[in-house]
N, C-alpha and C positions, 0 to 999 in steps of 0.2 A: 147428291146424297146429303142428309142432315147431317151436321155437328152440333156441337154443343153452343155454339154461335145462333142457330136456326131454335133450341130451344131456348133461348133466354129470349129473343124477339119473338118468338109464339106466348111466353107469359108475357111480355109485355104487352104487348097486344089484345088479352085477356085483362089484365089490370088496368088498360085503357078500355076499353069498351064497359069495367065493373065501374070507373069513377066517372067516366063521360057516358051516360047510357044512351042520350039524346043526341051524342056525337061532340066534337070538338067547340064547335061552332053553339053549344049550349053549355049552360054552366055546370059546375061538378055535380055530382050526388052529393058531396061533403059541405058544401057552399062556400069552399077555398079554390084557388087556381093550385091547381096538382102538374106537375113534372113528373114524367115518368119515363123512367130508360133505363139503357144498360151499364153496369160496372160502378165503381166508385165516385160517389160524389164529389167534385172542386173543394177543397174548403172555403174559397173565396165564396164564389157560387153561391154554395149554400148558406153561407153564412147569410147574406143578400136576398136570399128567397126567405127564409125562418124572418128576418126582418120587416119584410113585408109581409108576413102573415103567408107563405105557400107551403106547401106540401113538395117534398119530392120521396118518388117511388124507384127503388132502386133494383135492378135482378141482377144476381151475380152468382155463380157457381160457393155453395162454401167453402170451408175450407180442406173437409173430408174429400178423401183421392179419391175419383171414382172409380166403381170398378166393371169388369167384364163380366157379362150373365149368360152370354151367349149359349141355347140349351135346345134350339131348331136345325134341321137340317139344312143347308144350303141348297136350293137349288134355285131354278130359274121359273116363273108362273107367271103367266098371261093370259089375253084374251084374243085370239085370231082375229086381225082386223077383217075388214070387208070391203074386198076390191071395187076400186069403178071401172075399172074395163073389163065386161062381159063376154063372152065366147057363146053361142048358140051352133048347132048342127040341123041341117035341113037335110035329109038324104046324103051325099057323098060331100057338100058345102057346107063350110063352117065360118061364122061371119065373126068380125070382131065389133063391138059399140060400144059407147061411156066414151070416159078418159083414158088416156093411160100414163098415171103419172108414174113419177121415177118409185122404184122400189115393189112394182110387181110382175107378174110370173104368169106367161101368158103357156100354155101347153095343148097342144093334139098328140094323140095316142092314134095310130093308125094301124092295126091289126097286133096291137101286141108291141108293138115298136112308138116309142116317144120321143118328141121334139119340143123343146122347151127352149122359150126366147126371155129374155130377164130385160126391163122396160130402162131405157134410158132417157135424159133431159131431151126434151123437145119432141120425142115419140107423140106418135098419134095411133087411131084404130090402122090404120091405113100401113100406118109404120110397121106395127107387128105382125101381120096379115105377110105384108113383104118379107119379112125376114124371118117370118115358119116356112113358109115357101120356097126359099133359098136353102133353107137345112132340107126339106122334105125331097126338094129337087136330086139333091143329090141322091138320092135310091129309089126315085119311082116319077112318076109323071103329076104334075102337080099344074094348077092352072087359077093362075092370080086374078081379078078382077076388083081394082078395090079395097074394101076393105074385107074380100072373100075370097077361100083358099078353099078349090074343088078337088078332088081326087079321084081320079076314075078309076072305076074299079074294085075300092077299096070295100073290104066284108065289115067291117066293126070301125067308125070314128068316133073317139069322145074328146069334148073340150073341155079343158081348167083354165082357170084362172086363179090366182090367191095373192096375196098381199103379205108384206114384212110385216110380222106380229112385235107389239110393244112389250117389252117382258123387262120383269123386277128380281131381280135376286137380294135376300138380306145373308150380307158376309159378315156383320157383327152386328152385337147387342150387347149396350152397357147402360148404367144408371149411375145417377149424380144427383149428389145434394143439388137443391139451390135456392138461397137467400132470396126474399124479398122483403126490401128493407124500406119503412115510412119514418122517414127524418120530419118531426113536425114541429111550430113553432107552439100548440096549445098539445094538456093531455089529451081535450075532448078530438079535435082533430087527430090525433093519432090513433084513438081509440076506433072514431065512424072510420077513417081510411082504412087501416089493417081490416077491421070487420067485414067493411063493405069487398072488398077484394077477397076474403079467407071465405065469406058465404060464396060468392061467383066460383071459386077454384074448387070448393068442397063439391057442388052438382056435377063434376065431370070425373068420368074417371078416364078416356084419354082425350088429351091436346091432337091436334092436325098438323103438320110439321110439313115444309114444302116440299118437299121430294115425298109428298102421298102417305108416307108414312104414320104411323101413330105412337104418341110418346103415352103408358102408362103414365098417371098421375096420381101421388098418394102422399096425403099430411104425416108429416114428422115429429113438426116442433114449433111453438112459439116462445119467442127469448122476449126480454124487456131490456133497455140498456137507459134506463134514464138516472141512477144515481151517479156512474160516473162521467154525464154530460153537461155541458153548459146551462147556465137555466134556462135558456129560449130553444133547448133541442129537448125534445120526447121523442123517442126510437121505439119501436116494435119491427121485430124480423118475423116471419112467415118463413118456414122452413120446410118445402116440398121435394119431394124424391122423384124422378122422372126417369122411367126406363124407357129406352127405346131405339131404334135399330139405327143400322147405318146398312144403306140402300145402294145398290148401285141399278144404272137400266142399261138395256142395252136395244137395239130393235136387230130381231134374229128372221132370218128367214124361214117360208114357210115350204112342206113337201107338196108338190104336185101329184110326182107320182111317185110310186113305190116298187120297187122289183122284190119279189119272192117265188119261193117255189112253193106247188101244189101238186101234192100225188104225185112227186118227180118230173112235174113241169114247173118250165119257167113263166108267169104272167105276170102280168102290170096291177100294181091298182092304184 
């Protein structure tokens, strides 16, 4: 899940790709070497960078508490994955093929009655085929060969297969100031840094955030701090608002089959 840790290194990230557009490995857009990271500057540090002439880019939460917005439902949304182990039926034979890796749900349905085997480590088609057969055995006559499981006699077989679905719940939503600060050693320098960085952040309105998620992105404020600094510091803050969830996943399993009644019968589906 993201925290607020995940958005300050997603603007960093952004404010590096805005001052290096051609990558690290090519000189700034500003025509200074730029520093750029999370939290408060060293003063040793920086004093040592402003002296050589660098830039540093700073992201940090401000100092406004953030707060809870949360105004969605909770629940759980995914997308059914798509198993590799296949089940086909040819007359009273049902064959198994693919994989069968760990985490899905092999089923035949034999007239209304279900047997369902759940794939373990080092399974094969072979595997599963064996051990429907051992469930089916027990209440009818059943006849292995392989990776195929015959039934004689049987009026109606169908086979499933399906797979453990990836699924996302968001159990909160909250929004945070947050600073980003160009400590520079010229005004012209702080001026292209902050601009170049506030055009890049302005085109988005949300960030990508590693748990999948998406933080709103929205301008607040820009502060100036160079009267009460040293001569060789020009400061400009960038102050953006960032809403966005806290995620959790889980991988949930999926139904094969389903019991209900119809017209006061009991069938499968």
């Amino acid at each position: 899940m993201a925290d607020l840790a995940d958005v300050e290194s997603a603007l960093v990230d952004l404010a590096t790709a805005a001052l290096y557009p051609g990558g690290l490995a090519e000189p700034s857009s500003v025509g200074a070497d730029c520093r750029i990271y999370r939290g408060w500057p060293a003063p040793a540090s920086l004093d040592a960078d402003l002296r050589a002439g660098r830039v540093n880019a700073t992201v940090f939460p401000d100092s406004a508490p953030g707060q809870a917005v949360t105004r969605y439902n909770s629940e759980w949304r995914g997308t059914p994955g798509t198993p590799t182990l296949l089940g086909s039926v040819v007359g009273n034979t049902v064959a198994f093929t693919g994989t069968a890796d760990i985490g899905q749900l092999a089923g035949i349905e034999i007239d209304n009655r279900t047997f369902v085997y759940r794939t373990e480590v080092g399974d094969t088609p072979y595997a599963v085929a064996a051990n429907l057969a051992s469930m089916i055995r027990q209440v009818r006559i059943v006849h292995l060969v392989g990776n195929t499981v015959s039934i004689p006699g049987a009026a109606n077989i169908v086979v499933r297969t399906a797979v453990d679905s990836p699924t996302l719940r968001e159990v909160r939503r909250q929004s945070h100031d947050l600073r980003i600060s160009f400590w520079c050693p010229t005004p012209a320098l702080r001026d292209a840094a902050a601009a170049t960085v506030d055009l890049a952040l302005a085109a988005l309105t949300f960030i990508v955030l590693p748990d999948t998620g998406r933080g709103r992105l929205c301008y607040k404020n820009t502060a100036i701090f160079d009267q009460s600094q040293s001569a060789i510091l020009y400061r400009r803050d960038l102050i953006y608002t960032v809403e966005y969830p806290t995620i959790v996943s889980a991988s949930l399993p999926s139904m094969i089959f389903g019991d209900l009644r119809l017209n006061a019968i009991d069938v499968s589906a």
